[in-house]
VORO-724343 format. One record per atom (N, C-alpha, C): y, x, z; residue number from 1; atom name. Coordinates in steps of 0.05 Angstrom, whole numbers, plus 5000, padded with zeros to 4 digits. Each point is the difference from the previous one (the first is absolute). Layout:
! VORO-724343
(atom (Y X Z) NUM 'CA'),
...
! end
This chain:
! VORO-724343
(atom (5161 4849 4690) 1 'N'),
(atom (4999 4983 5023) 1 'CA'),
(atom (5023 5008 5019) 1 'C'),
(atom (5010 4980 5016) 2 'N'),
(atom (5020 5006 5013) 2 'CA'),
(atom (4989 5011 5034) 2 'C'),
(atom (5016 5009 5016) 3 'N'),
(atom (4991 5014 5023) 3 'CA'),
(atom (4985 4972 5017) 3 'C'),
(atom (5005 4980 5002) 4 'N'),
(atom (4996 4973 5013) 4 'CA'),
(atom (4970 4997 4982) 4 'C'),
(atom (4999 4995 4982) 5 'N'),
(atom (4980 4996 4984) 5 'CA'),
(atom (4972 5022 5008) 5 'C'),
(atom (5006 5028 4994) 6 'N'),
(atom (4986 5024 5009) 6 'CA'),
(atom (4995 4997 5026) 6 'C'),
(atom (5008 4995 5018) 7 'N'),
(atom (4995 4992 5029) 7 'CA'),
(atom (4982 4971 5010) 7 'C'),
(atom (5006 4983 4992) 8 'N'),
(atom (4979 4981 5001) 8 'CA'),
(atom (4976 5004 4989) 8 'C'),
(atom (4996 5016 4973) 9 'N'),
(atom (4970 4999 4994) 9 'CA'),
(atom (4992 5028 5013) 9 'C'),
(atom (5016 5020 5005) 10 'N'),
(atom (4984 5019 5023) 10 'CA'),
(atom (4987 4985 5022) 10 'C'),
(atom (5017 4985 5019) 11 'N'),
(atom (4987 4983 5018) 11 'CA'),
(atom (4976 4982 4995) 11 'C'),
(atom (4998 4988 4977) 12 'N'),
(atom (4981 4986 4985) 12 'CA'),
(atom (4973 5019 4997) 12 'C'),
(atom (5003 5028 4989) 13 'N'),
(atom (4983 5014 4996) 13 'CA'),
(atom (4979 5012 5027) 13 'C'),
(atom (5024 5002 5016) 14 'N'),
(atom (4992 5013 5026) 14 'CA'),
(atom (4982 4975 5012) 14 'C'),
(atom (5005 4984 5007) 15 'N'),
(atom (4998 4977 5010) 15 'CA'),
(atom (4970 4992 4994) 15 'C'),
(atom (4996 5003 4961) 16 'N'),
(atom (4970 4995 4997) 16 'CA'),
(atom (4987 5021 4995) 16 'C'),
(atom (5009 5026 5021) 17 'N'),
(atom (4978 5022 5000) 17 'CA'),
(atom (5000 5017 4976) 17 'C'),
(atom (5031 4994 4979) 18 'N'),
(atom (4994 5023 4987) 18 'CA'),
(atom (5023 5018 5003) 18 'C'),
(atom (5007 5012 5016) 19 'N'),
(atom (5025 5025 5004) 19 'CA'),
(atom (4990 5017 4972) 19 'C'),
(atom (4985 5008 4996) 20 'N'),
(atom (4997 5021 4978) 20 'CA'),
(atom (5004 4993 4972) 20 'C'),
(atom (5007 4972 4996) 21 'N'),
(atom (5006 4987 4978) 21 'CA'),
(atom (5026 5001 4998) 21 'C'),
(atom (5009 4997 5025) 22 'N'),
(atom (5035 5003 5001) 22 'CA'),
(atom (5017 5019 4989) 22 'C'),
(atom (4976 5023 5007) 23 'N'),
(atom (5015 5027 5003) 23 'CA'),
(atom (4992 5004 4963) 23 'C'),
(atom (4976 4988 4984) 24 'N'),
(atom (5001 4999 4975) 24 'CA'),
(atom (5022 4985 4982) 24 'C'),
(atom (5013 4980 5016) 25 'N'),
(atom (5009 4979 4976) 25 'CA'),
(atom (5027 5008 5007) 25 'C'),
(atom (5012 4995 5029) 26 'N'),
(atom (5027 5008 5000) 26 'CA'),
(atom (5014 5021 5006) 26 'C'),
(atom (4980 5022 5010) 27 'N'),
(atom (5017 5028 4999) 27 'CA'),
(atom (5018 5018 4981) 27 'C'),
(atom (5014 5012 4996) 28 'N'),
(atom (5009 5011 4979) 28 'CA'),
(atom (4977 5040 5003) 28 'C'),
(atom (5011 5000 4977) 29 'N'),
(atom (4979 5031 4988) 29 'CA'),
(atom (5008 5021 5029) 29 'C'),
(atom (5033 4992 5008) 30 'N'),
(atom (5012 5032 5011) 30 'CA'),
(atom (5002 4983 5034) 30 'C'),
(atom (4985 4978 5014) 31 'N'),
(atom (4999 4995 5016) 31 'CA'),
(atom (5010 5019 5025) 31 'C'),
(atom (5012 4996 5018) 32 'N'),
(atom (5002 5016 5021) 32 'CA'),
(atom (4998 4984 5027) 32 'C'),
(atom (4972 5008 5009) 33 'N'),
(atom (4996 4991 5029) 33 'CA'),
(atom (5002 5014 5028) 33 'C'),
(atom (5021 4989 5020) 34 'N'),
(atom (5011 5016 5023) 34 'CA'),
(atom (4980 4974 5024) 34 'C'),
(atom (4984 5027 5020) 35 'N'),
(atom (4988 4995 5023) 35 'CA'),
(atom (5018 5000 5022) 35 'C'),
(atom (4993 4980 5022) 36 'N'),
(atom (5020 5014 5022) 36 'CA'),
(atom (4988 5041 5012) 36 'C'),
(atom (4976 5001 4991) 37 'N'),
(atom (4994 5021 5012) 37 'CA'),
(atom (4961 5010 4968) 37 'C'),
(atom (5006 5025 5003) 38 'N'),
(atom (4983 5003 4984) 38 'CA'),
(atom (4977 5030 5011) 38 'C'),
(atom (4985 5002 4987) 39 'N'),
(atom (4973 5024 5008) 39 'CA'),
(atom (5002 5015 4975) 39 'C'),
(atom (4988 5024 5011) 40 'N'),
(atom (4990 5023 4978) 40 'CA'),
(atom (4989 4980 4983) 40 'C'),
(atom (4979 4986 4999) 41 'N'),
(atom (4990 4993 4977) 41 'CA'),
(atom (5020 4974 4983) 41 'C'),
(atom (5010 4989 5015) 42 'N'),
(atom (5010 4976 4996) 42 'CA'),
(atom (5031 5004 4999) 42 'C'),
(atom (5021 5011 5006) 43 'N'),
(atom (5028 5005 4996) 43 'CA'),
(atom (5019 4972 5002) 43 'C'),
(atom (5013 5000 5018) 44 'N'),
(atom (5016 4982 5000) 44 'CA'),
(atom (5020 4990 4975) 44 'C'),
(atom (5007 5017 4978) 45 'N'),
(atom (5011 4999 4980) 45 'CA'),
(atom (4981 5006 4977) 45 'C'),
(atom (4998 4978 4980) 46 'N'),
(atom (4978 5007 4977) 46 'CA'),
(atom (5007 4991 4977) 46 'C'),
(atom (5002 5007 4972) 47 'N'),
(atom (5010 4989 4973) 47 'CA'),
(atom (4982 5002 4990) 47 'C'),
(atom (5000 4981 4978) 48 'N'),
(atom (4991 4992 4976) 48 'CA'),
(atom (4971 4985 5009) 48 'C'),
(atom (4997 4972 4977) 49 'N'),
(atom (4974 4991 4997) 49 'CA'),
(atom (4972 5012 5016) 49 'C'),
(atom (4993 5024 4987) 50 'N'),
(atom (4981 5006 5011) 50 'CA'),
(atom (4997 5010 5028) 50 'C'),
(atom (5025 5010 5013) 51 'N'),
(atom (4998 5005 5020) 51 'CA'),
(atom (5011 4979 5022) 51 'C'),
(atom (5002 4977 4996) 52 'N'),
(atom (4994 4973 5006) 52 'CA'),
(atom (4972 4982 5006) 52 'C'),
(atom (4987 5004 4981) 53 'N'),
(atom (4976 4994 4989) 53 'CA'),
(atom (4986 5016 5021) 53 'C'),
(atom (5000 5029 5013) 54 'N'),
(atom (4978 5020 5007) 54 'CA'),
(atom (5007 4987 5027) 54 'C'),
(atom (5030 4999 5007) 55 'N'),
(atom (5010 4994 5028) 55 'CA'),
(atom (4987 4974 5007) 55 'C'),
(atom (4988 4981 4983) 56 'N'),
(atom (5000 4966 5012) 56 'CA'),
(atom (4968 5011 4995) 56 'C'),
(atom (4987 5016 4990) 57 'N'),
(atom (4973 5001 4996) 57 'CA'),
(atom (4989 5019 5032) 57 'C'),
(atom (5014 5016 5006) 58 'N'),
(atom (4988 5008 5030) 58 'CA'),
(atom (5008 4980 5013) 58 'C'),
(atom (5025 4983 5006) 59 'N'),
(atom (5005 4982 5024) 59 'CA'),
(atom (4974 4976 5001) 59 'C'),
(atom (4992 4991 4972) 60 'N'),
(atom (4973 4988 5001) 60 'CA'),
(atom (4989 5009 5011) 60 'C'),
(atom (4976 5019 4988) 61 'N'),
(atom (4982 5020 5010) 61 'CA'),
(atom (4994 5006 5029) 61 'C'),
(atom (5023 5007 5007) 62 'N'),
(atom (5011 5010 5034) 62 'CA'),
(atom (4997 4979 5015) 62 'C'),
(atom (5010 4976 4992) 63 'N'),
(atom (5005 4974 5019) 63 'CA'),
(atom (4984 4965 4989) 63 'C'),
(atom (4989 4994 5019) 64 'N'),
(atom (4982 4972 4996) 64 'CA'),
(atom (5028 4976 5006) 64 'C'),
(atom (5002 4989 4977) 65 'N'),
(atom (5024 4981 5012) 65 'CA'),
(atom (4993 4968 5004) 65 'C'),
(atom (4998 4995 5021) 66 'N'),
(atom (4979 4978 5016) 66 'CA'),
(atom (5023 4964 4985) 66 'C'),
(atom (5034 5013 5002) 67 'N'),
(atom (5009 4983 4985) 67 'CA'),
(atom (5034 4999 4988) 67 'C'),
(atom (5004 4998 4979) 68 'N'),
(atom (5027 5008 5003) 68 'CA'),
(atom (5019 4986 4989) 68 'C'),
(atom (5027 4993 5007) 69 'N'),
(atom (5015 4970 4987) 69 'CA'),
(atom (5023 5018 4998) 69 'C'),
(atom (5013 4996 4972) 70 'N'),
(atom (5029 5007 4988) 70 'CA'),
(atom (5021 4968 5002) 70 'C'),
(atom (5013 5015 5005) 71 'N'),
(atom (5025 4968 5006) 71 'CA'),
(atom (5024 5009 4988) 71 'C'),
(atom (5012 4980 4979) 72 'N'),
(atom (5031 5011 4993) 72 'CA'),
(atom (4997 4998 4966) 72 'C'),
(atom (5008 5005 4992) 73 'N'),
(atom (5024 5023 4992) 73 'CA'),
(atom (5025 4985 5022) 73 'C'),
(atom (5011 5017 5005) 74 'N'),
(atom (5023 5000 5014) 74 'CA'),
(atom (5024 5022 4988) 74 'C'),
(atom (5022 4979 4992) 75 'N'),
(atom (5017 5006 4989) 75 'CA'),
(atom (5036 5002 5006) 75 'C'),
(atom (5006 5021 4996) 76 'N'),
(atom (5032 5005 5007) 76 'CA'),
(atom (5033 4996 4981) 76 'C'),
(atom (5011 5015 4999) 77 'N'),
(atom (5022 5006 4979) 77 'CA'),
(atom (5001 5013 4976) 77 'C'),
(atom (4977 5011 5008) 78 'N'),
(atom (4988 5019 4972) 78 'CA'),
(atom (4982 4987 4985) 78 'C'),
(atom (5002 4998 4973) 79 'N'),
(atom (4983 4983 4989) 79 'CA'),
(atom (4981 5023 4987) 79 'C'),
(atom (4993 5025 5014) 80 'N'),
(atom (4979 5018 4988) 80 'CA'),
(atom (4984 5014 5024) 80 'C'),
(atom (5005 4978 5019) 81 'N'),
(atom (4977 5006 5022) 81 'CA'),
(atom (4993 4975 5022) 81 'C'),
(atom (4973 5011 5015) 82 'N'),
(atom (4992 4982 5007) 82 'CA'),
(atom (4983 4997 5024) 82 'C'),
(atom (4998 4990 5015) 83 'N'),
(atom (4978 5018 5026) 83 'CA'),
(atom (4976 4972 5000) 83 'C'),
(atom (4975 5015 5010) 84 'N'),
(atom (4976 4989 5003) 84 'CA'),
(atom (4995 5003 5029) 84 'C'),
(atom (4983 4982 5023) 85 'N'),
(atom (4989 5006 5018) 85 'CA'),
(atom (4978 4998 4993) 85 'C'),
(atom (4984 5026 5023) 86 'N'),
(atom (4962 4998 4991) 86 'CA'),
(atom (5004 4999 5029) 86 'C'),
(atom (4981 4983 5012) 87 'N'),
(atom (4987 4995 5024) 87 'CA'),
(atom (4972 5010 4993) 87 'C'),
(atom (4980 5026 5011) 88 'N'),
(atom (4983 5005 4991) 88 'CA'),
(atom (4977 5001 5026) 88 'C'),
(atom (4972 5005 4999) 89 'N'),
(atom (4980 4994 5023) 89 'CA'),
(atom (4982 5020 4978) 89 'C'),
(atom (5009 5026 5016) 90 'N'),
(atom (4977 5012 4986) 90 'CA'),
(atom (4989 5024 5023) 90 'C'),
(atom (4971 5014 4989) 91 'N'),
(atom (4997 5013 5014) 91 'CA'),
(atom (4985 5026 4996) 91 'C'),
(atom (5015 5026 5011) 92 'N'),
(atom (5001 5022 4998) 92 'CA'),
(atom (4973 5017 4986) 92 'C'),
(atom (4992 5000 4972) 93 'N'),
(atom (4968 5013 5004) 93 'CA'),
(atom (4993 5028 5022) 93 'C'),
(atom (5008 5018 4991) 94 'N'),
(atom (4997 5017 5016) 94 'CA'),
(atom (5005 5004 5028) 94 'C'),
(atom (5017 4987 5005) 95 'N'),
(atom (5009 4990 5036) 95 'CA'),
(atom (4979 4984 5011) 95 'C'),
(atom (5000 4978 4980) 96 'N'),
(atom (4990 4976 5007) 96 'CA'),
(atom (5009 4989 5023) 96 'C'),
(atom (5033 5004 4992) 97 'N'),
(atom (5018 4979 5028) 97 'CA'),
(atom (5017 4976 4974) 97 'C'),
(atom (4995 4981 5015) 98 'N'),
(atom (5020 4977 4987) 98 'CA'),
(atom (5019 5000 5010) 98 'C'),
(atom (5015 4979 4973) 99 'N'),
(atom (5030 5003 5009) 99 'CA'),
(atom (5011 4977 4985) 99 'C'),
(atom (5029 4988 5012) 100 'N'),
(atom (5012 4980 4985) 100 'CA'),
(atom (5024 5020 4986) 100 'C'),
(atom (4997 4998 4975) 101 'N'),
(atom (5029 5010 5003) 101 'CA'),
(atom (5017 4985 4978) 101 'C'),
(atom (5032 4999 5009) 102 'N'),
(atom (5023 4981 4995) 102 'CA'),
(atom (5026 5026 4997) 102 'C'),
(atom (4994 4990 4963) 103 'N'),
(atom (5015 5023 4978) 103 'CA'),
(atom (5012 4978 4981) 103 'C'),
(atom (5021 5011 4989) 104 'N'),
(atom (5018 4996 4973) 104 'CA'),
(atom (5000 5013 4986) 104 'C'),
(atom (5001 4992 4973) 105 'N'),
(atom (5004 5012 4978) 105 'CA'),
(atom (5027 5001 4987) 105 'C'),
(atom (5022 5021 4998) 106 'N'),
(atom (5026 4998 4983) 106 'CA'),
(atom (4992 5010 4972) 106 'C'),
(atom (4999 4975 4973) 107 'N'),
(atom (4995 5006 4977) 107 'CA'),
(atom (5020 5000 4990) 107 'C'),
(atom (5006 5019 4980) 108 'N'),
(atom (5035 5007 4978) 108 'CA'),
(atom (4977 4995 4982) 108 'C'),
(atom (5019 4982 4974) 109 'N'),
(atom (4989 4985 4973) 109 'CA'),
(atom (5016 5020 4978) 109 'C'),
(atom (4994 5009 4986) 110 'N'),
(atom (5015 5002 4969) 110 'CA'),
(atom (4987 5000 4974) 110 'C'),
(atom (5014 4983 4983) 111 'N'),
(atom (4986 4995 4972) 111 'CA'),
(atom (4975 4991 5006) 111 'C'),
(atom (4996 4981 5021) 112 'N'),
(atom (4971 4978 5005) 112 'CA'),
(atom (4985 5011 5005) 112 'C'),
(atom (4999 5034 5022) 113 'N'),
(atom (4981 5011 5012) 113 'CA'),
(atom (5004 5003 5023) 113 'C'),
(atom (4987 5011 5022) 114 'N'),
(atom (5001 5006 5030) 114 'CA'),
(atom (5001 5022 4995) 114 'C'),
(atom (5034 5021 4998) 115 'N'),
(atom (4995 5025 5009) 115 'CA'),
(atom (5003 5007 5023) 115 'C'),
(atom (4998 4997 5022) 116 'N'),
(atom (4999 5007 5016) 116 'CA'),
(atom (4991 4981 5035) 116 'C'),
(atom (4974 5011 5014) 117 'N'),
(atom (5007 4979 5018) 117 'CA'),
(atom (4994 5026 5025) 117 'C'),
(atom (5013 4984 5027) 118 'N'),
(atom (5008 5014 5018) 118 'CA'),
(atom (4990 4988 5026) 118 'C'),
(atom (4981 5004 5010) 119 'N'),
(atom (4984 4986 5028) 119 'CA'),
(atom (5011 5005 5021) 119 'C'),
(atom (5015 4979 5011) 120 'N'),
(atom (5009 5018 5032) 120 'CA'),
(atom (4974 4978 5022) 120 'C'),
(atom (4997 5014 5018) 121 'N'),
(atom (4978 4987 5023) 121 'CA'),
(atom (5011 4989 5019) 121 'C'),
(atom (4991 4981 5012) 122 'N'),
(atom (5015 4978 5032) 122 'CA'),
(atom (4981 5034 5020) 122 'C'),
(atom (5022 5009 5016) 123 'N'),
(atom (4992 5022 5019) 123 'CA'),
(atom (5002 4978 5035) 123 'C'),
(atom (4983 5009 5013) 124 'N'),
(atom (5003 4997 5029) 124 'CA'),
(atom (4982 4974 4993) 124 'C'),
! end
């Protein structure tokens, strides 16, 4: 699949509530996911599949997400990447403070996988 292609059905996936299917069908094995900011438990920098999989399995866990819309693929000069917006409404378990929050996703494609995606956050 091409980067345009990989990008619309992430949004597709996200969209009907399955992010964790995404991260099954189009990720690659040696994935590398960059946070704008990360925790002892959680690390802003994380590789491979499973430690993908553990990272999207506490952000569930941790957080009630009341509703969340992906928009895009949005595409540049590079035909091996691709950015996503998540507009998300979720809210904090352990805080139990809500929050909107308004993030992108920078996805790099090779050989019809997502190795790599890179979240930066709307600050202020």
């Amino acid at each position: 699949m091409s980067a345009i292609e990989i990008g619309t059905r992430l949004v597709q996936l996200c969209n009907d509530g399955r992010a964790e299917e995404a991260v099954d069908v189009l990720y690659a094995p040696e994935i590398v996911s960059i946070e704008g900011q990360g925790t002892e438990e959680i690390p802003a920098r994380m590789e491979g599949i499973d430690s993908i999989r553990k990272k999207n399995d506490w952000w569930f866990t941790n957080h009630e997400v009341h509703a969340m819309q992906a928009s895009g693929p949005y595409c540049g000069h590079r035909d091996d990447q691709f950015v996503v917006r998540f507009e998300i409404d979720v809210t904090n378990k352990p805080s139990g403070q809500r929050s909107k929050l308004d993030e992108v996703g920078l996805y790099t494609v090779r050989d019809g996988k997502v190795v790599q995606e890179e979240f930066l956050y709307r600050m202020g």
